[in-house]
C-alpha positions as CSV (number, residue, x, y, z in Angstrom):
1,X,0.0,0.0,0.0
2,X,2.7,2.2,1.4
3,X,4.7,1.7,-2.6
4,X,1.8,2.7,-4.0
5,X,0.9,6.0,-2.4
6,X,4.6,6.8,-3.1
7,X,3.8,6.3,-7.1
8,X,1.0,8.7,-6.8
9,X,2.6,11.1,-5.2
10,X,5.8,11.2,-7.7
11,X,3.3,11.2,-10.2
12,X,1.0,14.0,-8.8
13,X,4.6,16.1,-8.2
14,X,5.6,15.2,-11.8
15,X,2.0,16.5,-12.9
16,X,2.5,19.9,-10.5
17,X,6.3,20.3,-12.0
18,X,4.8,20.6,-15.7
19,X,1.8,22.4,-14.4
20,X,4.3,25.3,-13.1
21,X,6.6,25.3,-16.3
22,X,3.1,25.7,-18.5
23,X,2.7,28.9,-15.9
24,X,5.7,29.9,-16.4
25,X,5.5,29.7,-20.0
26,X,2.0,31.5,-20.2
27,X,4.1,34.2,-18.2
28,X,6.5,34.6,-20.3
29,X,5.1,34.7,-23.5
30,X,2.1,37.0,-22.3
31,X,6.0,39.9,-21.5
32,X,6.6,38.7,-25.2
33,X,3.8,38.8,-26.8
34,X,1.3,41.2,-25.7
35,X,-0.6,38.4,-23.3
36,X,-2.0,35.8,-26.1
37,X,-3.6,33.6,-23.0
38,X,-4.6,36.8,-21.1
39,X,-2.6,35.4,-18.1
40,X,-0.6,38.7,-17.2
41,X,-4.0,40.6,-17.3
42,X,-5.6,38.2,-14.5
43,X,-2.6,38.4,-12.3
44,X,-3.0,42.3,-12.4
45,X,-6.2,41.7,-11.8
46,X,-5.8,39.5,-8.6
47,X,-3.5,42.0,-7.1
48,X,-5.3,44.6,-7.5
49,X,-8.3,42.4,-5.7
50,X,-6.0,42.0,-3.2
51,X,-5.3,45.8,-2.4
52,X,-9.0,46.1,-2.6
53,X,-9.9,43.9,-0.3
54,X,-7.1,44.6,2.0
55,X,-6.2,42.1,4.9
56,X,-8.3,39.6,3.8
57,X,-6.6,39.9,0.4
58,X,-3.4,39.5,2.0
59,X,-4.1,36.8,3.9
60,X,-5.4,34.6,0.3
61,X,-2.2,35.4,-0.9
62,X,0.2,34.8,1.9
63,X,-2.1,31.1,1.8
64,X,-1.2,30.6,-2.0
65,X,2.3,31.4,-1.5
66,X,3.0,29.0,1.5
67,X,0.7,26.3,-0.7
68,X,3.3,26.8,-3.7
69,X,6.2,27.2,-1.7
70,X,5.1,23.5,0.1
71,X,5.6,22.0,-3.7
């Protein structure tokens, strides 16, 4: 049981790694290329949510960080 809960999880990090390099990639391209996937234009538009809504905003973001930061 143990063996297999190790093979999902080195295949859920494996799926997370090219998750995060597809992010990246979306990133990049949308400094390149005047945002084809529109990615650029919702980060602006979740910080400026989270100046908005203040320390509630900042707490969300301090919980996404830590949860990236974990993988």
């Amino acid at each position: 049981m143990k063996i297999i809960i190790n093979k999902l999880n080195k295949h859920l990090k494996d799926f997370t790694d090219v998750l995060i390099n597809i992010f990246v990639f979306a990133i990049v391209s949308g400094l390149l290329f005047k945002d084809p996937f529109g990615v650029i234009d919702n980060i602006s538009k979740l910080i400026s949510n989270i100046s908005d809504n203040g320390i509630a905003g900042l707490i969300s973001l301090l919980v996404i960080v830590l949860w990236y930061k974990k993988v």
